[in-house]
VOTI-418271 format. One line per 10 residues: their letters; for each residue x, y, z of C-alpha. Coordinates in steps of 0.05 Angstrom, whole numbers, m for minus. Each point is the difference from the previous one (the first is absolute). Last residue first. Example, Ala and Ser with C-alpha at 12.3 -4.5 7.8 and 13.67 -1.06 7.14 Angstrom:
# VOTI-418271
SA	273/m21/143 | m27/m69/13
This chain:
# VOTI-418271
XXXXXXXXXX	2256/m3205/m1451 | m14/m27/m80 | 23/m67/m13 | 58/m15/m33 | m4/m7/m83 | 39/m55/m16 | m58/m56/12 | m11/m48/50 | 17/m64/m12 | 50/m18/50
XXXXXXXXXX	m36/39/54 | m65/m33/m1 | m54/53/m29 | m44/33/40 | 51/46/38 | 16/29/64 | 55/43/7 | m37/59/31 | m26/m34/63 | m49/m52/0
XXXXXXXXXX	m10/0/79 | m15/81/11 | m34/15/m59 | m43/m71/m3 | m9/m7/73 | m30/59/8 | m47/m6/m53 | m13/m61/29 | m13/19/71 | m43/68/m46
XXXXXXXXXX	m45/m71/m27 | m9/m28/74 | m31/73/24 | m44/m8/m59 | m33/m67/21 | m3/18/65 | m46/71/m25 | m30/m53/m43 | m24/m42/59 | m22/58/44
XXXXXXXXXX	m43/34/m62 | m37/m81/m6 | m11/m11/77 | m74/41/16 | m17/m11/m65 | 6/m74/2 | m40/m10/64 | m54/51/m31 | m10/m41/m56 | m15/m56/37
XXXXXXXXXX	m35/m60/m48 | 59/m16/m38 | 38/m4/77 | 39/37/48 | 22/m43/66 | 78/9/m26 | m2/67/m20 | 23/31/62 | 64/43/m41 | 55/m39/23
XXXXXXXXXX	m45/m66/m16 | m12/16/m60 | 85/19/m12 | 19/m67/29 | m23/m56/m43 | m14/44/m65 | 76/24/25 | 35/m69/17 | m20/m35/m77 | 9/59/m44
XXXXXXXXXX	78/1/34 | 7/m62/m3 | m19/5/m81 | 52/48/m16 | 49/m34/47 | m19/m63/m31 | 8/26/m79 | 67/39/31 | 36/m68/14 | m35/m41/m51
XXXXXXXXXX	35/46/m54 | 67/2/38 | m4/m78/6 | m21/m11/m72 | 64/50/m26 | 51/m30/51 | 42/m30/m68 | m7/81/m19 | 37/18/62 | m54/46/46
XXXXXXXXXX	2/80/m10 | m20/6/m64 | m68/m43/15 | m20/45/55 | 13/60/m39 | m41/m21/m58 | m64/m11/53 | 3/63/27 | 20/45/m61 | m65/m38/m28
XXXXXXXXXX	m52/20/57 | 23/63/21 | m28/45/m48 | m50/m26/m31 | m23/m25/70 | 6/80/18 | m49/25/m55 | m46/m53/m5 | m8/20/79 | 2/67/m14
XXXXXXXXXX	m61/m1/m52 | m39/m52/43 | 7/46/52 | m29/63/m38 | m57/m45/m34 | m33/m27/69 | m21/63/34 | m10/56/m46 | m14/m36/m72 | m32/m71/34
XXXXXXXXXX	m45/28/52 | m5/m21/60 | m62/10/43 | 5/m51/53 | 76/5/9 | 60/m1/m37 | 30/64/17 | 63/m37/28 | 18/m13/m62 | 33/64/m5
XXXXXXXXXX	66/m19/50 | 1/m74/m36 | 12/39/m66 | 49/44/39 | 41/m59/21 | 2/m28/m73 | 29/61/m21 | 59/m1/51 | 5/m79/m20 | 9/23/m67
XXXXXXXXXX	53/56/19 | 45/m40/40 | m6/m63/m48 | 16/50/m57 | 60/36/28 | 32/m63/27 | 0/m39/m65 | 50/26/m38 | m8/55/m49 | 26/m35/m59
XXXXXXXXXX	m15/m60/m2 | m77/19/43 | m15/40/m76 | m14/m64/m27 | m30/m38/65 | m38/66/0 | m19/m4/m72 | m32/m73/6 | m37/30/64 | m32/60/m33
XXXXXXXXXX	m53/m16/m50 | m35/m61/35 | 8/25/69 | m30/63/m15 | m65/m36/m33 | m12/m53/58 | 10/56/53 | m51/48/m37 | m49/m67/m2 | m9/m1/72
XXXXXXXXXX	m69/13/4 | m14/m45/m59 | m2/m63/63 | m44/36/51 | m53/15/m60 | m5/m68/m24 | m7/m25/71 | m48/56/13 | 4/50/41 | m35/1/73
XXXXXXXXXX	54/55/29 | 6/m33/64 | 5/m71/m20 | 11/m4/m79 | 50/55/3 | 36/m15/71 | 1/m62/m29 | 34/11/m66 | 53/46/50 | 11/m56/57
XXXXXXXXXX	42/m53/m33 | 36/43/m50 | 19/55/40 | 11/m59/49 | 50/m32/m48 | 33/66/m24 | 27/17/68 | 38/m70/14 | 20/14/m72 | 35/60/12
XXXXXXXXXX	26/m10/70 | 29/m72/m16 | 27/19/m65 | 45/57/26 | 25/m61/42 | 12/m32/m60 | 40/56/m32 | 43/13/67 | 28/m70/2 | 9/m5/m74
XXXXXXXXXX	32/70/m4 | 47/m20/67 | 24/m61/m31 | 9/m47/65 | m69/m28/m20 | 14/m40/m59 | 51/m38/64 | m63/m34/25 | m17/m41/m54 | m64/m14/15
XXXXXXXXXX	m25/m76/m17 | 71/m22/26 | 44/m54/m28 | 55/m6/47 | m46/21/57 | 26/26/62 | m21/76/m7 | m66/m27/m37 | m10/m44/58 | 14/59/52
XXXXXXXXXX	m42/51/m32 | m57/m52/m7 | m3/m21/67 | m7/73/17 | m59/13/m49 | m24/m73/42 | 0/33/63 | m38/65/m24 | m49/m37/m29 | m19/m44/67
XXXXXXXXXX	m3/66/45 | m46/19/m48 | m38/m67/8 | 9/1/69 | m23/63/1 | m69/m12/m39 | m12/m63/49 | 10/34/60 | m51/60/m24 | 19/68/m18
XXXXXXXXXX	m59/27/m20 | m42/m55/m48 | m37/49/m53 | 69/40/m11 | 44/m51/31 | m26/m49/m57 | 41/27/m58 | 69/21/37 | m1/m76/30 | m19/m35/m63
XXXXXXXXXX	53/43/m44 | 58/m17/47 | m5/m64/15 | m11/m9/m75 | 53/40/m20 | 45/m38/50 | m18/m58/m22 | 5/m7/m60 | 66/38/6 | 32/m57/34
XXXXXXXXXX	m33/m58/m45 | 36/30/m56 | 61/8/42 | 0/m76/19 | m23/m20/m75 | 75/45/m23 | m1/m38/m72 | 62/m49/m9 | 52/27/m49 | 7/m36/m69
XXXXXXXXXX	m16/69/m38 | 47/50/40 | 50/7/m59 | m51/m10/m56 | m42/60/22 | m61/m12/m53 | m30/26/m62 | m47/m34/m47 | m19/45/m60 | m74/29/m13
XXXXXXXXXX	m27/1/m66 | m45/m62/m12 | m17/m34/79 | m5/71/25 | m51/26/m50 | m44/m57/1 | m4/0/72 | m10/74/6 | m54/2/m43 | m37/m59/40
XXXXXXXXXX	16/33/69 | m43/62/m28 | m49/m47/m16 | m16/m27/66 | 27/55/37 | m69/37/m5 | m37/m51/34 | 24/21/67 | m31/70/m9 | m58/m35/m30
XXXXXXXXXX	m25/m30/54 | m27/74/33 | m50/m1/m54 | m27/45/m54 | 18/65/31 | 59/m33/37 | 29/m10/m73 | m9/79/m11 | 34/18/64 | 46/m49/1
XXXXXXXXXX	28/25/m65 | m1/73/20 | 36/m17/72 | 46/m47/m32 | 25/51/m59 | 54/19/52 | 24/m74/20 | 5/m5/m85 | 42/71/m3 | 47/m28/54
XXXXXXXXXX	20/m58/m54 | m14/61/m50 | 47/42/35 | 53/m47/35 | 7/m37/m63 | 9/47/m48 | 58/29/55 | 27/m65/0 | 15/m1/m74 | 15/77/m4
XXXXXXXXXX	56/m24/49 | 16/m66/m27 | 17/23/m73 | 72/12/12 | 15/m60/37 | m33/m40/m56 | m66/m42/17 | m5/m65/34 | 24/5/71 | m27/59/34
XXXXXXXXXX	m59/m7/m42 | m7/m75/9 | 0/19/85 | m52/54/m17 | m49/m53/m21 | 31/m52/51 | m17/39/65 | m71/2/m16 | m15/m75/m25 | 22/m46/54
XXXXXXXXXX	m29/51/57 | m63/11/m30 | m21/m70/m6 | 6/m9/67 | m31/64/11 | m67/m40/m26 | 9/m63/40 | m7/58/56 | m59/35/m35 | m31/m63/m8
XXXXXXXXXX	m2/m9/80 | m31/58/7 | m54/m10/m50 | m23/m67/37 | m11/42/62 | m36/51/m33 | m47/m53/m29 | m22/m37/m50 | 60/15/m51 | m1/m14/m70
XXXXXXXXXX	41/58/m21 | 48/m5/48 | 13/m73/m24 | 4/23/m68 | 53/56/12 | 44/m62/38 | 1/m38/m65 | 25/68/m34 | 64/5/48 | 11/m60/m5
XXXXXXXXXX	12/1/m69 | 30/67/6 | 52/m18/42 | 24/m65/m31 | 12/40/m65 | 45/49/44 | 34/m63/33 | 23/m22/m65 | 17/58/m31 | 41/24/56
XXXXXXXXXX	42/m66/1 | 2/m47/56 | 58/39/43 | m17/70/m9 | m75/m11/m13 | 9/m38/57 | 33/54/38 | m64/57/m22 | m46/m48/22 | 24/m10/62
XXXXXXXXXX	3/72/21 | m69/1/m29 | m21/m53/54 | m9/50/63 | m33/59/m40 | m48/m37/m44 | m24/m42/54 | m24/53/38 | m19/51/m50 | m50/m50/m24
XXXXXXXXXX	m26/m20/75 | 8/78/11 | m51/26/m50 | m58/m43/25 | 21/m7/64 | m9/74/5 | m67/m4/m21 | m6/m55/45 | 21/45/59 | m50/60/m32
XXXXXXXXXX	m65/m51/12 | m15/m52/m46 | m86/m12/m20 | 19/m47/m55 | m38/41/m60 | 9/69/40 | 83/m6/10 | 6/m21/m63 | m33/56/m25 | 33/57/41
XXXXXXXXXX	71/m48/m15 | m14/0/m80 | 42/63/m22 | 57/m25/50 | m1/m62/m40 | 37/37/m61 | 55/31/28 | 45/m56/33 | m28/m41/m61 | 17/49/m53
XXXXXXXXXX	71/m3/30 | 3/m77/m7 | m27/m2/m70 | 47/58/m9 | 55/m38/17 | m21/m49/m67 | m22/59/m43 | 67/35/10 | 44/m73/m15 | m48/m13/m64
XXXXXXXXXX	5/70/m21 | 76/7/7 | 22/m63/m27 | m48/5/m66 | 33/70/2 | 72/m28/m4 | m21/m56/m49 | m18/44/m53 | 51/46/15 | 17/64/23
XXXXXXX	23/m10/68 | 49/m51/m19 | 7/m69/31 | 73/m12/27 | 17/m76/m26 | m32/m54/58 | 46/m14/61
């Protein structure tokens, strides 16, 4: 393993700014296109299901090959696979950009996620593993808030590139994948897990959760415009099958993609299932909010996007200092209380509607929801890493990156169609309308599950720093 790279260094912030703006290609991505669906949607004539295509063929492939990504990074070198990452990751961006039809766009979005799942779980991965034990914290929190801060800036960015042309969203990562590039290949140091690096890959188990997200995701998708058709059960019926195909191989497995025994730590356990409720809920706020905006509300692109500026700013000044201030707290006070916040910013956006108005019906949840990702966002992902063995650092990270993003994945499949948005369209705004407050009231009954899950599952012991190298002073109860 490379020498300890110091926080304060020349090298230590070219390490941090080319590993945040490499994930936060990927999170401005998962941001960024929701700002073009309404027009999208109007240049190729798609209906809501190929909206939801749209976002889900990325999500898709992110979520069922990051776990992958994050064990070849492991095994291959986290470098390596990182710099492989964003290269595809920007050829993809170019094929979405020059797409003829919705059809075509799809299936760039899935080459897309790809891309996404090589690079995303090795940029925290060389955090974990190239930086000083006592640095890592403020290292990871920097990384959780502007990496976060870059899917939060989406909105505004999209906004003002969808202006000009919807192509440009995709265009974007051209020259941000450039920077990165130039910055990994200079400053960044190889890492790898030596001991598990002439293992065979887990292809069966790969294939295994392929499918069962897929299954999955296609059957949950088209029931809403389908019903519950032969064909959409037997493809859920399918998914569920192969998720229990994929238990038993990676129970069986001597060199499993998922190590199954990460999750016999109760605060690893508990912290990614707090994941699942809180991101599950941020991906349809995300999803549906910028259309409920454009749709029903008839703002602007430009206009959707600045609207949630007071998240962008909050995030930026208070998530480095949380995964500070999370060392000595713990982490179970501020996940409970950020994704308490967050639930009360999907509880006022429910006053979306045709006449909203950005200071008394958007601003306040913006406000909480900057708020409550501040809060919970770092502690979250530190605490995830502490509690895996640092040679298990790419596995943890992949581990909660495809939770994170399973969980985006299932609810803009599920939560539309909860709430009888599944036949609404760019043209409707009345079918949106009439769905949008029962979404977000979901969407906020999933964030208090993971507040619940976060005071009750963490417990008061929990830490975000591994327990060898935490500090002296014990953390506060």
């Amino acid at each position: 393993m490379a020498a300890a790279v110091r926080l304060g260094t020349t090298q230590g912030r070219w390490v941090l700014a080319a590993t945040i703006a490499g994930s936060g290609m990927a999170f401005l991505d998962s941001t960024v296109v929701n700002v073009a669906l309404a027009q999208i949607g109007d240049d190729f004539d798609a209906g809501f299901t190929a909206l939801q295509w749209i976002v889900n063929a990325y999500t898709l492939s992110l979520a069922a090959l990051i776990l992958l990504g994050g064990v070849l990074g492991d095994r291959l070198g986290r470098r390596r696979v990182f710099l492989v990452g964003v290269v595809w990751f920007a050829v993809a961006s170019a094929l979405c950009a020059l797409s003829p039809s919705a059809g075509f766009l799809i299936a760039a979005r899935a080459l897309q996620g790809v891309g996404g799942a090589l690079l995303t779980p090795g940029s925290l991965a060389i955090i974990s593993s190239a930086f000083a034990a006592e640095d890592q914290p403020k290292a990871v929190g920097m990384w959780a808030g502007l990496s976060g801060l870059s899917g939060a800036v989406g909105p505004f960015l999209g906004g003002w590139l969808v202006a000009l042309d919807w192509r440009l969203v995709f265009l974007v990562n051209l020259p941000i994948a450039a920077v990165v590039l130039l910055g990994t290949l200079r400053h960044v140091p190889e890492t790898r897990d030596t001991l598990d690096a002439e293992r065979r890959l887990d292809l069966v188990g790969t294939v295994a959760i392929v499918a069962t997200l897929t299954g999955l995701t296609w059957s949950l998708t088209e029931a809403g415009s389908r019903g519950w058709s032969l064909p959409v059960v037997l493809a859920g019926v399918g998914g569920l099958a192969a998720g229990v195909v994929f238990v038993l191989v990676e129970q069986r497995s001597s060199h499993p993609l998922v190590p199954l025994q990460i999750f016999a730590d109760r605060v690893f356990s508990a912290t990614n299932l707090a994941t699942f409720f809180i991101y599950g809920a941020l991906g349809v706020y995300g999803f549906l909010v910028v259309l409920q905006l454009q749709v029903v509300a008839r703002w602007s692109p430009l206009a959707a996007g600045t609207a949630m500026l007071p998240a962008t700013v909050l995030m930026l000044l208070l998530s480095s200092r949380v995964g500070a201030l999370a060392v000595r707290t713990g982490p179970r006070v501020l996940m409970t209380t950020g994704a308490l916040l967050s639930a009360a910013a999907f509880a006022l956006a429910t006053r979306i509607g045709p006449d909203a108005r950005w200071l008394t019906d958007l601003a306040p949840s913006a406000v909480l929801l900057g708020l409550g990702l501040a809060a919970a966002v770092a502690p979250l992902t530190a605490t995830v890493l502490a509690a895996a063995p640092e040679q298990l650092s790419g596995a943890a990270s992949g581990v909660n990156n495809a939770v994170a993003r399973t969980a985006g994945l299932l609810s803009v499949a599920v939560i539309p169609s909860l709430a009888g948005l599944s036949r609404a369209s760019t043209t409707d705004p009345s079918a949106l309308q009439d769905g949008f407050p029962t979404a977000m009231v979901i969407g906020a009954v999933a964030l208090l599950a993971g507040a619940a899950v976060s005071w009750f599952g963490l417990g008061r012991g929990a830490r975000v720093q591994r327990a060898s190298d935490a500090s002296a002073e014990p953390v506060s109860r």
